[in-house]
C-alpha positions in Angstrom: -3.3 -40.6 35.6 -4.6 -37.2 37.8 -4.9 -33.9 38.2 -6.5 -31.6 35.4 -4.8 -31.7 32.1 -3.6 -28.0 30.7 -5.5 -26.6 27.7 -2.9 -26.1 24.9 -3.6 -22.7 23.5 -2.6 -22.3 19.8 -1.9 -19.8 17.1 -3.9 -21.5 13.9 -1.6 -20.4 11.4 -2.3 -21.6 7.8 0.3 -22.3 5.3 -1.0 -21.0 2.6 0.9 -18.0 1.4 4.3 -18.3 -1.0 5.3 -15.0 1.2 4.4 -16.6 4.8 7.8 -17.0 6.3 9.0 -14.1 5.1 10.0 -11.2 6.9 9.0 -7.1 6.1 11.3 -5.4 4.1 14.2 -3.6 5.9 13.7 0.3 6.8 17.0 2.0 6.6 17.6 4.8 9.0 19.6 7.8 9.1 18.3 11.0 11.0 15.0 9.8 10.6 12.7 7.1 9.8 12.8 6.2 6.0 10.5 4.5 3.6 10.8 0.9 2.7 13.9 0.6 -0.2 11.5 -1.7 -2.4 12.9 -2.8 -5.9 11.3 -0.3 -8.6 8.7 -1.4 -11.6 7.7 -5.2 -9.7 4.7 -6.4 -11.5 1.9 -8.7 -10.8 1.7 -10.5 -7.7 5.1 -9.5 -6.8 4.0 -5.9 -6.7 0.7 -6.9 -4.5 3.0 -8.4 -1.9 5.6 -5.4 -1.7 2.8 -2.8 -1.2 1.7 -5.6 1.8 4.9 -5.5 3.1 4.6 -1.8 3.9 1.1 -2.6 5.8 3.0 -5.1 7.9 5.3 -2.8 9.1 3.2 -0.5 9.9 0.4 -2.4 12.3 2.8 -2.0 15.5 3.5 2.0 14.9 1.4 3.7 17.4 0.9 6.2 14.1 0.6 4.5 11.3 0.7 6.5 8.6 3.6 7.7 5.9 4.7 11.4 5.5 5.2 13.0 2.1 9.3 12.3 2.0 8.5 8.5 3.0 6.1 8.1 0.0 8.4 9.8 -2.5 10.7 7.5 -1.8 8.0 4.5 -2.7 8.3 3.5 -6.8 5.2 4.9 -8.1 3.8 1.4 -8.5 3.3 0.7 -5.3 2.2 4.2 -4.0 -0.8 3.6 -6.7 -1.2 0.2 -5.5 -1.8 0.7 -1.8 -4.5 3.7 -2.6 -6.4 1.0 -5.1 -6.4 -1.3 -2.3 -7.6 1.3 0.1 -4.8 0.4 2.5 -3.5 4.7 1.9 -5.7 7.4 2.3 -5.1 10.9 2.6 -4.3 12.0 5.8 -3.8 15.4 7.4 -1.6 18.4 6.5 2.1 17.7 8.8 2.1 20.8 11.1 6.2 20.5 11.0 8.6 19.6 8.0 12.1 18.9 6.9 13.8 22.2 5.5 15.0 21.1 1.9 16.8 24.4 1.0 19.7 24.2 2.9 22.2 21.6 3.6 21.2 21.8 7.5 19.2 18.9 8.9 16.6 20.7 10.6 12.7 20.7 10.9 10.4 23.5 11.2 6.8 24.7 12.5 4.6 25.3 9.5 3.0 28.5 8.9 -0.3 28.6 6.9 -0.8 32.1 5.3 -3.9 32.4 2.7 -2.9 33.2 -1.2 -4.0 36.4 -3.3 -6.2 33.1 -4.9 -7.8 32.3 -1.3 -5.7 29.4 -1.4 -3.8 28.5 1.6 0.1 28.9 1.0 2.7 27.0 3.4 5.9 28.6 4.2 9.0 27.8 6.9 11.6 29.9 8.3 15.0 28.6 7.5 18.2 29.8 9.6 20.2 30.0 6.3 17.5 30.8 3.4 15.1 32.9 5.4 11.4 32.2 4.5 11.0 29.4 2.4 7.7 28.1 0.6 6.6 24.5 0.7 5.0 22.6 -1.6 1.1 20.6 -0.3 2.5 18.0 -1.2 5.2 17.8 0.8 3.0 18.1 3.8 0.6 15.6 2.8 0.7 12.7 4.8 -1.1 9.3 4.5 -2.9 7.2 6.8 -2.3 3.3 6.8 -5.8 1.6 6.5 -6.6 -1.5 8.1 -10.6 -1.7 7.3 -9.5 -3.3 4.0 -8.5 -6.4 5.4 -11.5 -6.5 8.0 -13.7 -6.6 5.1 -11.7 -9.0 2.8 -11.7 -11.1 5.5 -15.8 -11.0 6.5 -16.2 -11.5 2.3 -13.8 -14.3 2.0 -15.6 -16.1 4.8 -19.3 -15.3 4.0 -20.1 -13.0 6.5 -22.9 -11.4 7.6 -23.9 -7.5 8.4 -21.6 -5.0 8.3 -18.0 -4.0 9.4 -17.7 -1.8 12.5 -14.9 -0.2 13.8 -15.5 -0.6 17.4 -12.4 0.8 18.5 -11.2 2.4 15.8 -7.8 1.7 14.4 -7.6 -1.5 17.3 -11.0 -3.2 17.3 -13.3 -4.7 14.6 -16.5 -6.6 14.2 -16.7 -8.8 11.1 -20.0 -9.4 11.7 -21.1 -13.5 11.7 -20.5 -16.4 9.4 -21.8 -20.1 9.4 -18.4 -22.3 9.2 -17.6 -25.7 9.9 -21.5 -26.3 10.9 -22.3 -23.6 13.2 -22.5 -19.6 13.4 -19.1 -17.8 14.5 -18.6 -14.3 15.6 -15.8 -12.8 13.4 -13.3 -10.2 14.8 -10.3 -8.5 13.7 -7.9 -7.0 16.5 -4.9 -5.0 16.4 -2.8 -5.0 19.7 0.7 -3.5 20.0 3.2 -2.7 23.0 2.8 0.8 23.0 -1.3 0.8 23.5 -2.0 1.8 27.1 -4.9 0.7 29.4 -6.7 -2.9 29.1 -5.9 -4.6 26.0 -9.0 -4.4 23.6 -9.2 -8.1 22.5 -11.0 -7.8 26.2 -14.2 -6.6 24.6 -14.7 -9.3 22.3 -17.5 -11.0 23.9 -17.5 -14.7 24.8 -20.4 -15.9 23.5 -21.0 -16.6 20.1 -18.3 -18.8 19.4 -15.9 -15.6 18.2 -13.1 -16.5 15.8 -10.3 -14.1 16.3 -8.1 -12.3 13.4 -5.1 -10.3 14.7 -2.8 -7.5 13.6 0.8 -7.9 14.9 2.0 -9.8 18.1 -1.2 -11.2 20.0 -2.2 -10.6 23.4 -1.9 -14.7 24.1 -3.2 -14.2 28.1 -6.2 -11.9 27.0 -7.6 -13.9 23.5 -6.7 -17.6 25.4 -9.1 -16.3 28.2 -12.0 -15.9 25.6 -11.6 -19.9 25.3 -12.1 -19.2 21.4 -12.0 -21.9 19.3 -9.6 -20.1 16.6 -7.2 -17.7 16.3 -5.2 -16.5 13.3 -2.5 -14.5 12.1 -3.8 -12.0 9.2 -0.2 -12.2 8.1 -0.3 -15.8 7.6 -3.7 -16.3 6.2 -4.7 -14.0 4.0 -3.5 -13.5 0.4 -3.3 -10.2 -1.8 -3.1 -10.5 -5.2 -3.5 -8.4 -8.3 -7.2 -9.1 -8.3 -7.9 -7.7 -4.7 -7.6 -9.9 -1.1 -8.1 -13.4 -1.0 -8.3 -16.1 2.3 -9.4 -19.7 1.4 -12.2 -20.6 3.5 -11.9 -24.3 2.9 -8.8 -24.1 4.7 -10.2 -21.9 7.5 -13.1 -24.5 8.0 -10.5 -27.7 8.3 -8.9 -26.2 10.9 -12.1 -25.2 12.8 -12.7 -29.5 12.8 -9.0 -30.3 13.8 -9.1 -27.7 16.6 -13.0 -29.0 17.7 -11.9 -32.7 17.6 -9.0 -32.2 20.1 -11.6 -30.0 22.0 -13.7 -33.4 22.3 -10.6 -35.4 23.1 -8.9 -33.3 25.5 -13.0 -33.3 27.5 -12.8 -36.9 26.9 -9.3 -37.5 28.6 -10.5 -35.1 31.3 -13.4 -37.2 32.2 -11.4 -40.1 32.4 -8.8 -38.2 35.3 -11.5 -37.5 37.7 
């Protein structure tokens, strides 16, 4: 036997979730991009996982967010499910909107004029119905939240110190955690095609043992050159249920041993080639 033997780099992926394999709900399209078609009134669990679904298809959006027609098209349930999970939050006013007083499929500039109350009043010219008044809520849109999961995750796993948005939307620090005998940096990343410049998994530091958690597809060539000891798929490992977020640590910790053991085997079968 010779020559150096390649490291095997590894996705840890735990089976734990009844919902693992499955895929995100599909997004018909027309003219433009539409909300998920989710079945109305789902209860329970069932209703936890459909709101998920929605976060899932939004991580590789370069804006992830829903506008006002998107989330009137959500049932109810799971609009108010994805605010109590902090995954929705209000976003800003949508400078341009669909006209919805005539049959034409347009989209106008939005023109902010101040009400005898003081309050601001939001009108659009249509070609057909001249000016037209729209609603607030129409132009409200709503930001997708990742921190929620960040934080599940550093609380499932016993972290220490805060959460920090170190690039903000992309990068997170979980803070640290003592598994599987030893202290672990914890990080949550969020990579996508469309980001420009160096990928951010490149400022997680090497030291510290860091344990990575991504969003989407992973940058393999970027988080295999940290020479982390674990990686894993958010999607895969953690759980939401009606209670709030849930990943099983036990789990987390046997795979930290399996992937440390062939760590010591692979060194082993290295010394013996030279």
């Amino acid at each position: 036997m010779s020559g150096p033997i390649a490291r095997k780099w590894t996705i840890d992926q735990l089976p734990l979730l009844p919902f693992a394999d499955s895929l995100p709900l599909p997004c018909p399209r027309k003219r433009a991009r539409r909300a998920p078609q989710l079945n109305p009134g789902p209860g329970g669990e069932a209703l936890a996982d459909e709101a998920l679904s929605i976060v899932w298809e939004s991580v590789e959006a370069p804006f992830p967010l829903l506008v006002a027609d998107e989330v009137a098209r959500l049932p109810r349930e799971t609009f108010e499910r994805l605010k109590a999970l902090g995954l929705l939050r209000p976003g800003r006013i949508a400078k341009a909107v669909g006209c919805a007083a005539c049959d034409l499929d347009h989209a106008e500039w939005v023109e902010p004029v101040s009400g005898p109350d003081g309050q601001p009043r939001f009108f659009i010219d249509c070609p057909e119905q001249g000016r037209v008044e729209v609603s607030r809520q129409r132009l409200q849109q709503w930001l997708v939240d990742f921190t929620p999961l960040a934080r599940a995750i550093r609380e499932s796993l016993g972290g220490a110190g805060p959460v920090e948005a170190v690039r903000p939307g992309r990068l997170w620090r979980l803070g640290r955690a003592a598994l599987a005998g030893r202290w672990r940096e914890l990080w949550m990343v969020r990579e996508a095609p469309w980001a420009r410049g160096p990928e951010v998994s490149r400022l997680i530091p090497k030291a510290g043992h860091p344990m990575i958690f991504f969003l989407g597809w992973p940058p393999p060539e970027s988080l295999a050159a940290l020479e982390s000891e674990a990686v894993f798929n958010v999607r895969k490992v953690l759980q939401v249920r009606t209670s709030g977020f849930r990943l099983d640590r036990r789990a987390v910790e046997r795979h930290l041993r399996v992937r440390e053991a062939e760590t010591v085997v692979e060194t082993q079968l290295l010394c013996c080639c030279r």
